[in-house]
C-alpha positions in Angstrom: -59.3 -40.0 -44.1 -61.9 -42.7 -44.7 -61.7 -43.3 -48.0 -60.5 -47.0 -48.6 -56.9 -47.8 -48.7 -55.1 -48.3 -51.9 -52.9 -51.0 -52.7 -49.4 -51.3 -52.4 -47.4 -50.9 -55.3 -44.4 -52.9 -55.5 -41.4 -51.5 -57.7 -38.3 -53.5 -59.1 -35.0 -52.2 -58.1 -31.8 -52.7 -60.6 -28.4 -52.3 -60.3 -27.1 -48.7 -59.9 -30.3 -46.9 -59.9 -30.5 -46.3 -55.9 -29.4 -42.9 -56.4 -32.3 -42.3 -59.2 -34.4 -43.3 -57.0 -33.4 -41.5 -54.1 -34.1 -38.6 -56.2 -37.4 -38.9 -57.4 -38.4 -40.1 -54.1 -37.0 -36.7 -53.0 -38.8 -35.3 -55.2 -41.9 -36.7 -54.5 -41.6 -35.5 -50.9 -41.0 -32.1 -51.9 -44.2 -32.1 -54.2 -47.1 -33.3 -51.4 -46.0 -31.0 -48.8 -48.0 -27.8 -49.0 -46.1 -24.5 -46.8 -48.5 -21.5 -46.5 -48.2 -19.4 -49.5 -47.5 -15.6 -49.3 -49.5 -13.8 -51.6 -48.1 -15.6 -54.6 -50.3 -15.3 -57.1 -51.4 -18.7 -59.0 -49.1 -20.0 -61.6 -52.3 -19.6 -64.2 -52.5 -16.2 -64.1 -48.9 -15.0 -63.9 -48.7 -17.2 -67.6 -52.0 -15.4 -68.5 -50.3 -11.8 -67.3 -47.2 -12.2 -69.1 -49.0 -13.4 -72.5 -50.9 -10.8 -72.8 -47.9 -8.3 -72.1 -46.1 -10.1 -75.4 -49.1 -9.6 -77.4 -49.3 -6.1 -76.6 -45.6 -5.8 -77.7 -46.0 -7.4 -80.6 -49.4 -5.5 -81.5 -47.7 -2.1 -80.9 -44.7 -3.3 -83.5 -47.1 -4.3 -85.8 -48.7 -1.2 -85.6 -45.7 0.4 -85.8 -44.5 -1.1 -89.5 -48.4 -0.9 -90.5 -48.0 2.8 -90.2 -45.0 3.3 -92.6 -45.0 0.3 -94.6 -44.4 2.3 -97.7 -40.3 2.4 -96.2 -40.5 -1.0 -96.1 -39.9 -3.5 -99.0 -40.7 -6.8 -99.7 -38.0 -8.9 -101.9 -41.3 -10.8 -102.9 -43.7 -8.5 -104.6 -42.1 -4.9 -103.6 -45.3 -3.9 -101.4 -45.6 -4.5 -97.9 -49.5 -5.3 -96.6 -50.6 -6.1 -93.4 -50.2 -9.9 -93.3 -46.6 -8.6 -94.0 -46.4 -6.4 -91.1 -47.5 -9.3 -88.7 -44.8 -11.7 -90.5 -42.1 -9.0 -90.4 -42.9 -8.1 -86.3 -42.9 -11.7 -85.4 -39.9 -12.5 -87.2 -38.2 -9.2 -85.9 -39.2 -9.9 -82.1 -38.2 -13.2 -82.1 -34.8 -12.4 -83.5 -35.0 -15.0 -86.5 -34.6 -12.0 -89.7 -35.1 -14.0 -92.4 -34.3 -11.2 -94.1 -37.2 -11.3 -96.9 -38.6 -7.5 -95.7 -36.2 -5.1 -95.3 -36.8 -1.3 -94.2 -35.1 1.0 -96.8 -36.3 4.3 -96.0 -34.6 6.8 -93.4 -37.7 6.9 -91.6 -38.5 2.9 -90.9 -35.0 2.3 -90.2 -34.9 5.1 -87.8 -38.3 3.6 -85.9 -36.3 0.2 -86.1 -33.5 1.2 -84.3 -35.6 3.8 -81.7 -39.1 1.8 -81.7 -38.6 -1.6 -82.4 -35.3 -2.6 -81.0 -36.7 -1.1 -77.8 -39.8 -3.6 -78.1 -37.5 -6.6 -79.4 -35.5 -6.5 -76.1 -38.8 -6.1 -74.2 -40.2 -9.0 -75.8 -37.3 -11.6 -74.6 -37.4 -10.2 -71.7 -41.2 -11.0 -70.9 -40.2 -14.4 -72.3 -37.0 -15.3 -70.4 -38.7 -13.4 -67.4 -41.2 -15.9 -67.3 -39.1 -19.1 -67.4 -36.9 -17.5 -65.0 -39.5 -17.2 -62.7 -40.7 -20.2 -62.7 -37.1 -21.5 -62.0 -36.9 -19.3 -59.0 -40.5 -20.2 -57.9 -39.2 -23.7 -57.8 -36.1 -23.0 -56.6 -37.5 -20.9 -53.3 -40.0 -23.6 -52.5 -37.6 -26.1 -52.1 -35.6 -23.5 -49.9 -38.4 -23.2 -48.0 -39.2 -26.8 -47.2 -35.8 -27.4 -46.9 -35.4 -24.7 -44.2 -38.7 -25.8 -42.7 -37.7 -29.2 -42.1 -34.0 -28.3 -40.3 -36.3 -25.8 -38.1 -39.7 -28.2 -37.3 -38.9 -30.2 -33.9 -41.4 -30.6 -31.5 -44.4 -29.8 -33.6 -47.9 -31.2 -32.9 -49.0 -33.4 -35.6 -53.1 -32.8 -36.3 -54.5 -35.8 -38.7 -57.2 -35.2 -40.3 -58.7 -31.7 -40.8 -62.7 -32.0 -40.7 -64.5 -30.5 -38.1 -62.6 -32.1 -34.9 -59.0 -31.2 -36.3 -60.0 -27.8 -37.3 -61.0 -27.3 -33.9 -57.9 -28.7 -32.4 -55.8 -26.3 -34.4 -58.2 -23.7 -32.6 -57.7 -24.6 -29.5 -54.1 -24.9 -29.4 -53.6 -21.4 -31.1 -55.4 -19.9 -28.9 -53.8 -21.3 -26.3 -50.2 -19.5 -27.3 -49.5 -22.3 -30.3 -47.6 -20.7 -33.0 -49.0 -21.6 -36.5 -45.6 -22.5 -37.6 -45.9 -25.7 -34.9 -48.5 -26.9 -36.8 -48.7 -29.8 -39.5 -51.8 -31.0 -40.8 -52.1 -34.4 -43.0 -55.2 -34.9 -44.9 -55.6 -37.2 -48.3 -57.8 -34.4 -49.9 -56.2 -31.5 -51.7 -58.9 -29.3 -50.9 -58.3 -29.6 -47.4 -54.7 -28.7 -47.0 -55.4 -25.8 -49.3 -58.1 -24.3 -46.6 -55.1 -25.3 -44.0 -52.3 -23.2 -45.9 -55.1 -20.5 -46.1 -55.1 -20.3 -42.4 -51.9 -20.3 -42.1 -50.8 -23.7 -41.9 -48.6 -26.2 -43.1 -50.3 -29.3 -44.9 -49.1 -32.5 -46.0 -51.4 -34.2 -48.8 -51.9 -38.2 -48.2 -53.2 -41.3 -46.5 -51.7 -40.7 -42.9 -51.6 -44.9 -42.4 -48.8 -44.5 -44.9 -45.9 -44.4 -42.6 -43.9 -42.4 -45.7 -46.8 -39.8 -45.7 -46.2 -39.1 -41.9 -42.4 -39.4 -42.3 -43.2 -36.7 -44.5 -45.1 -34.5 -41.9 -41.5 -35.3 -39.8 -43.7 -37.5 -37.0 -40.5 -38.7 -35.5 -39.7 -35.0 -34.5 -43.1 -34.9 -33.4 -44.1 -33.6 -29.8 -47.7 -34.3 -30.1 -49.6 -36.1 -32.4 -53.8 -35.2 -32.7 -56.0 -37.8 -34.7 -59.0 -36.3 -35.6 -59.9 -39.1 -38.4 -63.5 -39.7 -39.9 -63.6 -43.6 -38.7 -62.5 -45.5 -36.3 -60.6 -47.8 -37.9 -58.5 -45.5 -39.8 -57.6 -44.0 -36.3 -56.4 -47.3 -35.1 -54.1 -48.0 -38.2 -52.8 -44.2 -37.8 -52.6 -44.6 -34.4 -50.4 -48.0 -34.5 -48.4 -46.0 -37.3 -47.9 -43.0 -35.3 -46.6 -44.9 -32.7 -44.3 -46.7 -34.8 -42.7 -44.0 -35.7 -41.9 -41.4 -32.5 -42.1 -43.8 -28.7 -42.3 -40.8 -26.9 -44.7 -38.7 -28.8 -48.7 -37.6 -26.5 -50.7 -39.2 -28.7 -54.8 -37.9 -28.9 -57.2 -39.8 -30.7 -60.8 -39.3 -31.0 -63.4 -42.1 -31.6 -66.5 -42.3 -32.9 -67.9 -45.4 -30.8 -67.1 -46.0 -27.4 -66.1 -49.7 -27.3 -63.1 -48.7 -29.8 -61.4 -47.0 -27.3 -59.5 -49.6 -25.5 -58.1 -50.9 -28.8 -56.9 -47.3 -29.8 -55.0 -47.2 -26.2 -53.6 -50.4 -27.0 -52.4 -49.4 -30.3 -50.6 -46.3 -28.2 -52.6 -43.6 -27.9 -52.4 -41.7 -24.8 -56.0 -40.4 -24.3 -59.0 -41.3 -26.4 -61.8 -38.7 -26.9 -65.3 -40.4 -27.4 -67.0 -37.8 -29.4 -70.4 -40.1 -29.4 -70.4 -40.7 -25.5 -69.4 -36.8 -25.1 -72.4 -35.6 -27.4 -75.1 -38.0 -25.4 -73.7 -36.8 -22.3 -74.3 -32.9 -23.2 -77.2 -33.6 -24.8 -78.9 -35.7 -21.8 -77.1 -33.0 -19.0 -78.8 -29.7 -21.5 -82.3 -31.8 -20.9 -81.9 -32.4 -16.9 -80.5 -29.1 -16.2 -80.1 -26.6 -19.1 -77.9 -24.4 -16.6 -75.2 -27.2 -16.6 -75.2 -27.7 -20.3 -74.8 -23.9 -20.8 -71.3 -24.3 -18.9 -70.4 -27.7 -19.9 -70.7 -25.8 -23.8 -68.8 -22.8 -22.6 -66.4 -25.1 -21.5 -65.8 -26.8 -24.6 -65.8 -24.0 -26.9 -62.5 -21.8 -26.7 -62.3 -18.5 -25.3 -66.2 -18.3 -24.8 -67.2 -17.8 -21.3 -65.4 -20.0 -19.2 -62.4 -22.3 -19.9 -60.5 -25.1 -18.0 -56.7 -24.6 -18.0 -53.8 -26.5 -16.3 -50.8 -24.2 -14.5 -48.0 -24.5 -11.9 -49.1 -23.8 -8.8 -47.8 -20.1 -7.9 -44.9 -20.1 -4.7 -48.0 -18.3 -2.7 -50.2 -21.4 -3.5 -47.3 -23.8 -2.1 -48.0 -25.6 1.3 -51.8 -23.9 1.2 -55.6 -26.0 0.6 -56.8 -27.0 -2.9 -60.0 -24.1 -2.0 -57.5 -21.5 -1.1 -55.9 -20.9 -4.3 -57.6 -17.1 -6.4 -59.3 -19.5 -9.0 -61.7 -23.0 -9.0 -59.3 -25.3 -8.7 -61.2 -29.0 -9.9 -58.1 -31.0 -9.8 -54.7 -31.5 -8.9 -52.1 -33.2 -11.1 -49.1 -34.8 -8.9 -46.2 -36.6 -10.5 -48.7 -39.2 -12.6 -51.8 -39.0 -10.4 -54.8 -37.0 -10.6 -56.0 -36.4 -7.5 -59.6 -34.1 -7.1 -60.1 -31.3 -5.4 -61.8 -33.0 -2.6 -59.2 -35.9 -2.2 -57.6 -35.2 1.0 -54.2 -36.3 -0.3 -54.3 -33.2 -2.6 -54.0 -30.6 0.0 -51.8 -29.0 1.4 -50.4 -28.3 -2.8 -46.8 -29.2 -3.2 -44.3 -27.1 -5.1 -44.2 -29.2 -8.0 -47.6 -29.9 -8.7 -50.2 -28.5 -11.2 -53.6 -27.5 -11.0 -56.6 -28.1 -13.3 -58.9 -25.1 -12.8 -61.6 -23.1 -14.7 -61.0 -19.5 -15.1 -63.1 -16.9 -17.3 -61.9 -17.0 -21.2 -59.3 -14.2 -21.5 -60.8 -10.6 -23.1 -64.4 -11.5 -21.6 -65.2 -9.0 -19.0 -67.0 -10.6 -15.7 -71.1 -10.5 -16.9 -73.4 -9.6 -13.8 -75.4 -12.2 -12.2 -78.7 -12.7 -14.4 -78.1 -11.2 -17.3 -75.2 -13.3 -19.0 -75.8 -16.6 -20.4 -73.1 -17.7 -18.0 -74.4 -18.4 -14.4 -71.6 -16.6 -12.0 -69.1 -19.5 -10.3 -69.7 -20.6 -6.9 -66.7 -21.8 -4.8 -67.4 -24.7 -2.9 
């Protein structure tokens, strides 16, 4: 995403050639997004496969006229040699019959009618089978994009699929996202391929194109996650982004902390500081190694601990932030977040929700000492 942006290309419109256009621009759409594949084999070798089933065919009839060439004649010289019995196969396979070599025996014309009539029909049919395919290859993907855009609404958007987006699309799976709620936009190829690998949908292009992310469906979008290489291409995608879908929770992540008001400004919702965030663990790990062991657990997925936000359970309702079964840090009320020590956050209200951290799910409770993870202490 931080390659430098290409120029606009202007085109000329004429009379009567809107629904042309409207075509190929269809067209085009259909061509940059990338749906997972499922276990289709690559185009290259299914035309490899099927060649060297028609050479085979055609081998096998050559062989077969080779063998009794003396039942064949040649209106030419009478005799029948091998350069003859490749001429007479590939002429007989393909249907043309020139008519030039004839069998006249009992014996070839009886292996024509048994043998190579068999092979002829086999032949077109590795030949129409082919195109055929490739018709209903073509056909099907557009079925399936098609289908996919009428079903996608309220996806999350992820832009940009280095390091930061690929652990995004991580985190949110693991956190009960389907795969099929997933779009990633990247401008490299490459990129979208590893995406449909994983399961993922992928949409080739620069993402401050507002047709690329129309293409990604961005005004369906529930959530939009940039996870660009530079911070100015996160402004421009942010500002497109928002454009596009006003209601959309918009995540942006920065490399240098004075960028971040101007990406809220542009409309993202929160801004992630990955510079600030790495000093921070890095000068915590130094001052107390203990702390940057759970601030890292914390940050990674389903190792150790992790921070979740819930609904407050009907036995939590009406009772203190430090009476609730887990470490409750925070307390979200209507558009506030209130701490766990704010007085206004207790007694918890039946509509609020509750930042905690819990042990990742699957990890079985490690003894004191012996874990990396020092045991949790309720205040």
């Amino acid at each position: 995403m931080d390659g430098p942006r290409r120029g606009r290309v202007f085109h000329v419109k004429l009379p009567g050639h809107d629904a042309i256009a409207r075509e190929a621009d269809e067209h085009l759409v259909a061509a940059r997004v990338k749906l997972p594949q499922r276990r289709i084999q690559r185009p290259l070798r299914q035309v490899l496969r099927r060649l060297a089933m028609a050479l085979a065919v055609l081998f096998l009839t050559v062989l077969i006229v080779w063998l009794d060439r003396s039942g064949y004649h040649d209106n030419a010289n009478g005799s029948v040699d091998f350069l003859d019995a490749v001429y007479y196969a590939t002429v007989t396979l393909s249907t043309t019959g020139y008519g030039d070599i004839v069998p006249y025996s009992d014996g070839a014309r009886l292996a024509n009618i048994l043998l190579v009539t068999p092979l002829r029909v086999m032949f077109l049919i590795i030949l129409v089978g082919t195109t055929l395919e490739v018709l209903t290859e073509r056909t099907r993907e557009e079925w399936r994009q098609n289908r996919w855009r009428s079903a996608l609404r309220d996806h999350t958007l992820i832009i940009g699929y280095g390091t930061k987006g690929r652990s995004a699309a991580q985190t949110l799976c693991a956190t009960g996202l389907r795969k099929e709620q997933l779009v990633v936009v990247d401008p490299s190829p490459r990129v979208i391929e590893a995406a449909n690998a994983e399961g993922l949908t992928g949409v080739i292009g620069d993402a401050t194109r507002s047709d690329v992310l129309l293409r990604a469906e961005v005004q369906r979008a529930k959530q939009v996650v940039i996870a660009t290489q530079r911070d100015d291409t996160a402004v421009l995608v942010t500002l497109t982004a928002r454009q596009l879908n006003k209601r959309a929770k918009i995540v942006t992540a920065v490399r240098e902390e004075e960028n971040a008001p101007l990406l809220r400004q542009s409309g993202a919702d929160a801004v992630i500081t990955s510079a600030s965030a790495a000093g921070r663990m890095l000068g915590m790990s130094v001052l107390s190694p203990w702390a940057g062991s759970v601030m890292d657990d914390l940050i990674q997925q389903g190792s150790g601990l992790d921070m979740v936000e819930r609904p407050i359970t009907k036995a939590e309702a009406g009772r203190g932030v430090r009476e609730t079964d887990d470490l409750v840090v925070s307390v979200v009320r209507g558009h506030r977040l209130l701490g766990y020590d704010d007085p206004a956050a207790s007694p918890l209200q039946p509509t609020d929700r509750v930042i905690s951290i819990v042990r990742a799910q699957g990890e079985p409770p490690e003894e004191p000492g012996l874990g990396r993870i020092p045991p949790v202490v309720r205040p």
